[in-house]
N, C-alpha and C positions, 0 to 999 in steps of 0.2 A: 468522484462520486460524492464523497464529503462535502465537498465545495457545492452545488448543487442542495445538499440538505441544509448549509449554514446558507445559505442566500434562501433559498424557504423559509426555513425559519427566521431571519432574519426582516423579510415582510415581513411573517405575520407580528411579530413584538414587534416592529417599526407601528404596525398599521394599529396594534393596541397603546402603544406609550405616545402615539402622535405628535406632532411638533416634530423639531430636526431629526427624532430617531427615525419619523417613517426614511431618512433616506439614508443615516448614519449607521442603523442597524444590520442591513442588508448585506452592506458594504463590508461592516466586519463579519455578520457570518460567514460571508463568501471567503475573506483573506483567513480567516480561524479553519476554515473548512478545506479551503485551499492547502493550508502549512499540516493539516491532520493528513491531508492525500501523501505531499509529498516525503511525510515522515514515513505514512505507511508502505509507499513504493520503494525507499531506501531501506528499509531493516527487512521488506520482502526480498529484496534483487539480493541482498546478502544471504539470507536462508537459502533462497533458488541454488543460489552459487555453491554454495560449497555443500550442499546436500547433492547437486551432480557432480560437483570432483570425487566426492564416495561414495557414488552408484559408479563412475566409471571405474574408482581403481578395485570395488569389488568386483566388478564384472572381469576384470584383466588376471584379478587372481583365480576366479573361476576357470577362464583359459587357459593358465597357464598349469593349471591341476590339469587339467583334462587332458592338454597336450602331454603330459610326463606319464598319464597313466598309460596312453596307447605305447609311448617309443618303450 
């Protein structure tokens, strides 16, 4: 989604600085906007990860209360 807004933006200061940025600018807002996505998908899939290894092992201590209350 980043990459998307840095190629946007990217035209529009290409299309105000004119000359080689109209083509040289785009280019890097796309690859700046690109490298922002893929930082933010790695340090998300990390959070993801290990916030569900501590909903599962709390859920398994929930279980295993519950089970020793009834025997």
């Amino acid at each position: 989604m980043l990459c998307c807004l840095g190629l946007v933006a990217g035209f529009a200061a290409g299309a105000a600085l004119g000359g080689p940025w109209t083509f040289l600018a785009p280019i890097a807002g796309f690859g700046l906007g690109l490298m922002g996505d893929m930082t933010l998908i790695r340090c998300g899939l990390r959070g993801i990860s290990k916030n569900a290894g501590r909903w599962v092992d709390i859920r398994e201590r929930e279980l295993n209360r519950e089970e020793s209350k009834e025997v």
